[in-house]
C-alpha atoms as one frame of an Amber mdcrd trajectory, in Angstrom:
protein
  21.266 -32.606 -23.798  22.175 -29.856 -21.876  22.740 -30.422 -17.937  21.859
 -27.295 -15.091  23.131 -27.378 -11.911  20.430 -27.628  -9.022  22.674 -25.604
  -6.865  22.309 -22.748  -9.984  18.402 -22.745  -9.468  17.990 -23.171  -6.285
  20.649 -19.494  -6.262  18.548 -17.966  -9.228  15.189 -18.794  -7.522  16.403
 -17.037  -3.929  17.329 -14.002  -5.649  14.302 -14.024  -7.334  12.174 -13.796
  -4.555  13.544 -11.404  -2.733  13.375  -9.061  -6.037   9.920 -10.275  -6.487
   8.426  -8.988  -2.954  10.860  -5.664  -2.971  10.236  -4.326  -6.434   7.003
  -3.959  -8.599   7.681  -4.618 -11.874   8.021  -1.663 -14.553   4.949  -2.111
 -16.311   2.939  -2.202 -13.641   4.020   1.224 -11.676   3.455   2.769 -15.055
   0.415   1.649 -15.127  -0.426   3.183 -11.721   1.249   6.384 -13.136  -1.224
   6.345 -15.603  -4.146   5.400 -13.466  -2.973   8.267 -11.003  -3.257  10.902
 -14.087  -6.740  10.030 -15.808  -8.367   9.641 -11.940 -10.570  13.033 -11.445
 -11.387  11.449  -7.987  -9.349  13.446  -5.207  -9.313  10.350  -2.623  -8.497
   8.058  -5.557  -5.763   9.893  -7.186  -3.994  10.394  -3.138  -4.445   6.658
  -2.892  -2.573   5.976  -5.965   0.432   8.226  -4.932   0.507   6.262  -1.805
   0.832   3.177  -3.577   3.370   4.868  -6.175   5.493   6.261  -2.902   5.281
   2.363  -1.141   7.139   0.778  -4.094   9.679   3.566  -4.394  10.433   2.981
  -0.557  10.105  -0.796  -0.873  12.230  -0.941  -3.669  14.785   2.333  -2.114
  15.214   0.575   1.035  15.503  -3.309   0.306  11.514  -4.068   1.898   9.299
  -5.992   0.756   6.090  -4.324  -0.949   3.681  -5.645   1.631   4.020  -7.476
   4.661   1.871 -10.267   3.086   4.654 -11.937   1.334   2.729 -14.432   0.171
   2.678 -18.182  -0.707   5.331 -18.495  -3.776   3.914 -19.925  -7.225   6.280
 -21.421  -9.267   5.788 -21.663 -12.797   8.468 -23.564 -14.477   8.970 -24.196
 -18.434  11.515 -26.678 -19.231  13.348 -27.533 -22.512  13.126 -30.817 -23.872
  17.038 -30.648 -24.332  17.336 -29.619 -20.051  18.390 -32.027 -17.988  18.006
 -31.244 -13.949  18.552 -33.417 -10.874  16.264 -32.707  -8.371  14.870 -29.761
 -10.216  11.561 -29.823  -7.238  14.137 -30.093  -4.642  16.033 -27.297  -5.725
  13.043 -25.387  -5.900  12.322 -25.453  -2.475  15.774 -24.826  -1.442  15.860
 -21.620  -3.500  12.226 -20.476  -1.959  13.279 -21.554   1.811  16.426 -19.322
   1.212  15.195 -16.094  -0.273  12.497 -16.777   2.277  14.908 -17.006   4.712
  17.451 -14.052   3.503  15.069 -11.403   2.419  12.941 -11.547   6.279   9.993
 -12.773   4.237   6.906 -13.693   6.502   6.209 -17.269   7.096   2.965 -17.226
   5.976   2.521 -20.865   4.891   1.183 -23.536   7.102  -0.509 -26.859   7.187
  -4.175 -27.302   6.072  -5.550 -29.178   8.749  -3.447 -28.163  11.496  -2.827
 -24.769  10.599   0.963 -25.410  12.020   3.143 -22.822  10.517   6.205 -24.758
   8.689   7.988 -22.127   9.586   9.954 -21.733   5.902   7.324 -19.956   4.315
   7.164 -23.631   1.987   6.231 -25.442   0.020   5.662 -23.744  -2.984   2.992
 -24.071  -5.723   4.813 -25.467  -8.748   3.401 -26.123 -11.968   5.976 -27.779
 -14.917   5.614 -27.902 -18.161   8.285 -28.865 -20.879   8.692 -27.432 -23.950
  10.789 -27.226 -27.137  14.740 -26.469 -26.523  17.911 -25.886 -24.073  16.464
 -22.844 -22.105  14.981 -23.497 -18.567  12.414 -20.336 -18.240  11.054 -19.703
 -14.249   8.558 -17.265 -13.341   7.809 -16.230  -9.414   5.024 -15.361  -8.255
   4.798 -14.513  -4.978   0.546 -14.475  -4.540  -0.776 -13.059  -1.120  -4.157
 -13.968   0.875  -6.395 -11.164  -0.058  -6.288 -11.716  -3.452  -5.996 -15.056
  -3.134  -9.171 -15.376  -1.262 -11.841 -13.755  -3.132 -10.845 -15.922  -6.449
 -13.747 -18.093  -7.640 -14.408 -20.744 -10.031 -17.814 -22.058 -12.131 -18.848
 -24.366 -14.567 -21.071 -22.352 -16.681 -23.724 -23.908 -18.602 -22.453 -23.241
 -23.001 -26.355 -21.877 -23.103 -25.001 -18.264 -20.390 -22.584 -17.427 -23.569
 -20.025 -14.563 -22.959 -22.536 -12.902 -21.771 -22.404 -15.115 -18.907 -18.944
 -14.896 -18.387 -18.863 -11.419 -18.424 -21.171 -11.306 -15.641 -19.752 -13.467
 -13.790 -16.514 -11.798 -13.885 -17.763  -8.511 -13.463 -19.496 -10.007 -10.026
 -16.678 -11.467  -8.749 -14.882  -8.109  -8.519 -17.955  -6.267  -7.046 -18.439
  -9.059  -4.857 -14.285  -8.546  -3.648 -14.839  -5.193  -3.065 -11.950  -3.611
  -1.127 -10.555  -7.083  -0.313  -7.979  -7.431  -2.711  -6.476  -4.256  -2.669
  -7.468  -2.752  -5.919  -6.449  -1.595  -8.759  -6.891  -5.651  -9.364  -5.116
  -7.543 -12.070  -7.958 -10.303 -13.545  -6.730 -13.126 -14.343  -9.514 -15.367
 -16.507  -9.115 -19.050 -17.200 -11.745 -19.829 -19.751 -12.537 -23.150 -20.835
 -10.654 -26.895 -20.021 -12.136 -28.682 -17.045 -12.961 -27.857 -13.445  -8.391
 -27.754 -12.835  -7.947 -26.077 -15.956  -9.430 -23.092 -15.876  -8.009 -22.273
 -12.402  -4.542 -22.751 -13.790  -5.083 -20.738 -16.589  -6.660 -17.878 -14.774
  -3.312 -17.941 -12.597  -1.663 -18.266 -15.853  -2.874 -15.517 -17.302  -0.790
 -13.201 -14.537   2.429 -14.510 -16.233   1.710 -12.078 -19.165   3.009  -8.468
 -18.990   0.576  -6.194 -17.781  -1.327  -4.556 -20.170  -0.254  -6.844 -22.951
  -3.712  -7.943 -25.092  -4.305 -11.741 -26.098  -2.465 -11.921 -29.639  -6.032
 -13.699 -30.876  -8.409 -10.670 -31.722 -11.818 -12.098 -30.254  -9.976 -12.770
 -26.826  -8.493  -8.877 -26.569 -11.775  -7.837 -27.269 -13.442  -9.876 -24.408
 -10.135  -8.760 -22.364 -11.350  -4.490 -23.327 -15.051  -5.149 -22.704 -14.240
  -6.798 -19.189 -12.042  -4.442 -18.068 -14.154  -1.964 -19.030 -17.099  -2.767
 -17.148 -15.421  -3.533 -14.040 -13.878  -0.053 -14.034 -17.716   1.380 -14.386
 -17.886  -0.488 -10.878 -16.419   2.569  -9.194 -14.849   0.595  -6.239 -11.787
   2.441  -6.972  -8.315   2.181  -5.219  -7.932   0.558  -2.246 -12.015   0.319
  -2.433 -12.614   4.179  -1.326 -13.764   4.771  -5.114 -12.645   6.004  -8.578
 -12.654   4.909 -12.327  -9.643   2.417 -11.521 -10.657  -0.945  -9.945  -8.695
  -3.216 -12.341  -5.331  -1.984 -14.188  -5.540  -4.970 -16.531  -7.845  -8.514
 -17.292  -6.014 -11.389 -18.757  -7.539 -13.916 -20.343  -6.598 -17.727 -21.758
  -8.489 -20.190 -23.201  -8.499 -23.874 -23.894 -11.055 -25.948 -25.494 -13.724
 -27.399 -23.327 -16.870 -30.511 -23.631 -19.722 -29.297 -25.368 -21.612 -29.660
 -22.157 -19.587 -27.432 -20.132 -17.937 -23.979 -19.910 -15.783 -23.580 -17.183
 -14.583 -19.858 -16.350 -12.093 -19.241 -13.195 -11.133 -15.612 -12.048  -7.913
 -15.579 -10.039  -7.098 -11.759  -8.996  -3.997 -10.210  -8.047  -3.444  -7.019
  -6.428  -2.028  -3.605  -6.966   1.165  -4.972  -5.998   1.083  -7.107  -9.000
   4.366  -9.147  -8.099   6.429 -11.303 -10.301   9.832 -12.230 -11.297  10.964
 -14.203 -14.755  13.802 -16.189 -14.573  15.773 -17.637 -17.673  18.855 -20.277
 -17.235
């Protein structure tokens, strides 16, 4: 059994907010590089060097990417073989303290009295334990319009992938400019009504770009993306052939009665930091 130190997550989570807001991660500015290149659209390709010349600044200066620093998702994997003392309290303290250190909005507040706690917390945080001595964190800092235009359904098993296309495909067209294309889909298929939200959300965690390992899944993942980038909405909505960089997709068995689909979107500003103690 191998023991880790709140005080060394709550230090490992701080710093690894304030990278998460300030810098975009690799995969996705080259995926904007690349978006910038195959766009024939003159307002589309300018908006996509604006974007490109934001995260150089952000990341030149120390800023974060958007003044929407959103409300911090914690996805923790933990070793069978960790032990942690107050691993949710440590949490916190690391999120209140890059929070706190990097000038990060304080965007969170209470439901039914909309008071601001002031902290930019509580987080989201969703555990799950796993095989060995590693204790694996990812941050994901998710902001309000993207947030927002995420939507859920339980699908009868008669509308098929078919149906799930569609519905997909209408929840981006139905965004619009809202979440600040080029989008990042993230598709929770299957579970229960819970389920398939978290795995939508999920679904982020995976590098951009990289295809479902199972063949019939990457091939959904093509035909979606594909179709929403026939949409023309285009960065930041003014039009183009980009309106998603990536979809993501995970599955989980479901009742025979039911086929639940979630779409949770991110983005441009795809932001997220992966921590390993």
């Amino acid at each position: 059994m191998r023991e880790i130190p709140s005080t060394e997550i709550a230090k490992a989570i701080a710093r690894g907010l304030e990278l998460a807001v300030r810098e975009l991660p690799q995969e996705v500015e080259k995926a904007l590089q690349a978006a910038r290149e195959r766009e024939d659209y003159l307002l589309a390709r300018a908006s996509l060097e604006i974007l490109l010349e934001n995260a150089r600044l952000a990341r030149e200066n120390g800023l974060p990417l958007c003044q929407d620093t959103g409300i911090p998702v914690v996805f923790i994997r933990m070793g069978e073989e960790v032990r942690v003392r107050g691993l949710y309290a440590a949490v916190e303290e690391g999120l209140r303290e890059g929070a706190r250190r990097g000038y990060l909005r304080a965007s969170v507040c209470e439901a039914l009295s909309r008071k601001n706690t002031r902290t930019n917390t509580p987080g989201i945080i969703h555990l799950e334990l796993a095989p060995g001595e590693d204790l694996e964190i990812f941050l994901l800092p998710k902001g309000c319009g993207s947030e927002n235009m995420s939507r859920l359904a339980m699908l009868p098993p008669a509308a098929g992938l078919e149906g799930v296309k569609r519905f997909v495909v209408e929840t981006v067209l139905q965004a619009g400019a809202n979440p600040c294309p080029p989008v990042t889909v993230g598709i929770g298929l299957g579970g229960d009504f819970e389920y398939a939200a978290y795995l939508a959300k999920r679904a982020l965690l995976r590098p951009l770009g990289n295809l479902h390992p199972r063949e019939e899944v990457a091939r959904l993942e093509r035909e979606i993306l594909e179709e929403i980038n026939r949409l023309g909405i285009g960065p930041l909505g003014l039009g183009g052939r980009t309106t998603a960089l990536a979809v993501h997709l995970e599955t989980h068995p479901s009742h025979i009665a039911s086929l639940p689909v979630a779409v949770n979107l991110q983005c441009h500003a795809h932001r997220m930091v992966r921590i390993v103690l």
